[in-house]
C-alpha positions in Angstrom: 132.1 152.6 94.1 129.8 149.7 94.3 126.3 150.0 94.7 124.2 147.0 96.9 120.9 146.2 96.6 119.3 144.7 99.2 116.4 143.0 98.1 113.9 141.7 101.1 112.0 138.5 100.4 108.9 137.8 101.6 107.4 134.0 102.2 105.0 131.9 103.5 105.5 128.8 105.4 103.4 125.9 104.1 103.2 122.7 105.9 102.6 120.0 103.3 100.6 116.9 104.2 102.3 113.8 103.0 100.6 110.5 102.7 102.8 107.0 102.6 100.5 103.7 101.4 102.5 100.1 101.7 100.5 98.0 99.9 101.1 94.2 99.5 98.4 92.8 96.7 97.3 89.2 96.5 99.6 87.2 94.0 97.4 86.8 91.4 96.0 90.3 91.1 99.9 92.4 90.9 99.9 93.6 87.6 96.6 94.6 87.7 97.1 96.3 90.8 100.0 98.2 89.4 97.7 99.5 86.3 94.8 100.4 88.5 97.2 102.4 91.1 98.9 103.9 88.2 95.6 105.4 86.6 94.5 106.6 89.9 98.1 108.6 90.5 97.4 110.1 87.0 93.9 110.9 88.0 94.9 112.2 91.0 97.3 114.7 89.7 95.3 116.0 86.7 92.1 116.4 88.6 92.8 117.2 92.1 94.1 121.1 92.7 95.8 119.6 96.2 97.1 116.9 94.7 101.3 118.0 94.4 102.6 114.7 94.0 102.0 111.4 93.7 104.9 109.3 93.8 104.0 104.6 92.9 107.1 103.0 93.8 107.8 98.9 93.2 109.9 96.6 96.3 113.6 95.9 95.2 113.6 93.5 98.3 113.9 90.3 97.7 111.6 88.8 100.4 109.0 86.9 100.3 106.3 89.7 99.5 108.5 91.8 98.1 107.1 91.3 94.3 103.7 92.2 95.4 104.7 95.3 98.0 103.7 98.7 96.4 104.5 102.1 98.1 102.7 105.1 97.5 104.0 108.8 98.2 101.3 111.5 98.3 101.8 114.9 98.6 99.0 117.7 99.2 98.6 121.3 100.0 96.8 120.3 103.3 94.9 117.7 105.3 91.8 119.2 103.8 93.2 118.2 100.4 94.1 115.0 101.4 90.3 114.1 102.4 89.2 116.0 99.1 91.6 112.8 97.5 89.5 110.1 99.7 86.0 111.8 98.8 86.8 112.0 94.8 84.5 109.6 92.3 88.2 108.1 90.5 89.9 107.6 94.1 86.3 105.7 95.7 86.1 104.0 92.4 90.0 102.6 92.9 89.2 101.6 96.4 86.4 99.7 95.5 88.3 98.3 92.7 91.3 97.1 94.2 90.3 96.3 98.0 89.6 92.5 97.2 93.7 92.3 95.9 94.8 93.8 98.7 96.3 91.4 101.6 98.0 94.8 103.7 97.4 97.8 104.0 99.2 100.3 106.0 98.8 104.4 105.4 100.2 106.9 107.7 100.6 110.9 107.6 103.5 112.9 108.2 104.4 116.9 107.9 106.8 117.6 105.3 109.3 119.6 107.3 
């Protein structure tokens, strides 16, 4: 005969906290841009417990910003990890850094279902 084992799984449901940025940076100021948001994603992951994912993605459009349009994907374990991000030194430090290169900023949360 054959012999099934049933073997019960147990989980629990976490509702990550996902961050999108669209950034569009001041002509002059794009390649600097991309190394300072490429430090801070590094940062980010390495030194922030929350931090899952941190995803710096480049426009293939081919509009009139598209060049200078940078999207960020963040994900964390929670909101609370998400303002842990906005309150640490390297992401202030960015902020401050970069705000005078940036002509748009849009960020929005979501729920990763």
């Amino acid at each position: 005969g054959v012999a099934l084992i049933a073997n019960t799984l147990s989980f629990k449901v976490t509702l990550m906290y996902v961050i999108t940025v669209e950034f569009v940076i001041r002509a002059p100021h794009a390649a600097a841009f991309q190394a300072a948001v490429m430090e801070n994603a590094a940062r980010s992951l390495e030194w922030e417990p929350a931090c899952r994912h941190f995803d710096v993605c480049t426009s293939l459009g081919d509009g009139p910003t598209a060049a200078r349009t940078v999207f960020l994907y963040e994900l964390y374990d929670d909101r609370a990890g998400f303002e842990a991000h906005l309150d640490a030194d390297h992401f202030k430090a960015f902020d401050a850094h970069v705000a005078p290169w940036v002509e748009r900023k849009i960020v929005r949360g979501w729920q990763l279902a």
